[in-house]
C-alpha positions in Angstrom: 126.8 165.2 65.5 123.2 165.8 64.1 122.3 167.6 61.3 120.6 170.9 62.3 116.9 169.9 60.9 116.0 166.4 61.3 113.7 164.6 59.0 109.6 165.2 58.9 108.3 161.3 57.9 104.5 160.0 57.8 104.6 155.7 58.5 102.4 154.4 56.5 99.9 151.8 57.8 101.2 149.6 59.4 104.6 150.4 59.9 105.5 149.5 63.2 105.0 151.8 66.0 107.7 150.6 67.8 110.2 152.1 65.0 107.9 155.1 64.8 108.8 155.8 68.9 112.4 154.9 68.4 113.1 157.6 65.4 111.1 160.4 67.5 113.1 159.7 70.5 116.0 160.4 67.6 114.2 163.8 67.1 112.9 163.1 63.5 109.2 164.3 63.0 106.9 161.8 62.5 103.3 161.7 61.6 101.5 158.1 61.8 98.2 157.3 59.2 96.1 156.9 62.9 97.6 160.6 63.5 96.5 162.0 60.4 92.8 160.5 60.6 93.8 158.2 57.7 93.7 154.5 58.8 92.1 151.5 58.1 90.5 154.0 55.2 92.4 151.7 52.1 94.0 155.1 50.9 96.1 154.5 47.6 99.6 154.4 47.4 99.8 157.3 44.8 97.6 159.5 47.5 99.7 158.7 50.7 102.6 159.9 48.6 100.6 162.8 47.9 99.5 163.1 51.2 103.1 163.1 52.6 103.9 165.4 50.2 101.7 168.0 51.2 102.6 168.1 54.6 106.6 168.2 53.2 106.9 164.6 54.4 109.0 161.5 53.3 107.0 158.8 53.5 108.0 155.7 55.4 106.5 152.2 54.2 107.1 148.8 54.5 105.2 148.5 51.2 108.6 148.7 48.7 107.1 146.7 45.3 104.7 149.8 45.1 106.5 152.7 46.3 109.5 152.4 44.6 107.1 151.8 41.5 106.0 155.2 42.3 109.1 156.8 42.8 110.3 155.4 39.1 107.4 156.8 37.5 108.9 159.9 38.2 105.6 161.3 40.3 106.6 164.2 42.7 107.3 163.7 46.5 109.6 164.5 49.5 111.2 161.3 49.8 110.4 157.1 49.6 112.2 155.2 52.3 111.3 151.7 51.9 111.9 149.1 54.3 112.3 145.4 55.1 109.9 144.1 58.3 112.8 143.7 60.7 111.8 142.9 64.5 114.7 144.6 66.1 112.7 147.8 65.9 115.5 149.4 67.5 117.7 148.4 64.9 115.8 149.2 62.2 115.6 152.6 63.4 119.1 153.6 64.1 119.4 152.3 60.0 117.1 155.0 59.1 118.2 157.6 61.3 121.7 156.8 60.0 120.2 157.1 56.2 118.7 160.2 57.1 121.9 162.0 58.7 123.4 161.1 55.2 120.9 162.9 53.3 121.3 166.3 52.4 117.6 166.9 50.5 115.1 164.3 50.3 113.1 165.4 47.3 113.0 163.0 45.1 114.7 160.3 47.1 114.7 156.7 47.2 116.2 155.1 50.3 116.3 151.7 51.1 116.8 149.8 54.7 117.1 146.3 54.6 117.5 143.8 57.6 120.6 142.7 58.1 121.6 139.4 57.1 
């Protein structure tokens, strides 16, 4: 059974659309960089988190060396899942949405998804 609120997410660049569609037919909320007016503009890490932040967003990144730097400095934000590229989009989304049901506040979060194998 689902939780009664289901995550709000922004994908960073580049994270695949594919995942994107798969985790909003799951319900979660999820707000792309193109959606926001923010691609292809080289925004930095520190401000997407920000960004994300603002809107009361986890952010969702296939970028983990520097957002899970970010998350250890301690900076403020609404949740950091990082994840491995894995082409079973599918896949990779029913990992996150199974994170997520798990996750009782994601303030301050760090989640990791890795492909399998």
């Amino acid at each position: 059974m689902r939780p009664p609120e289901l995550a709000k997410l922004y994908a960073n660049e580049n994270f695949p659309i594919l995942v994107v569609h798969q985790l909003r037919e799951f319900g979660h909320d999820v707000l792309t960089t193109l959606e926001a007016g923010k691609a292809n503009k080289a925004i930095e890490d520190a401000e997407v988190v920000k960004f994300a932040s603002s809107e009361e967003r986890a952010v969702l990144t296939l970028n983990r060396k520097h957002f899970v730097r970010l998350h250890q400095s301690g900076m403020p934000h609404r949740g950091i899942i990082v994840c491995t590229y894995d082409p079973d989009f599918t896949g990779q989304a029913k990992r996150i949405d199974s994170e997520l049901q798990k996750a009782v506040d994601l303030r301050q979060t760090l989640i990791r998804i890795n492909r399998p194998g």
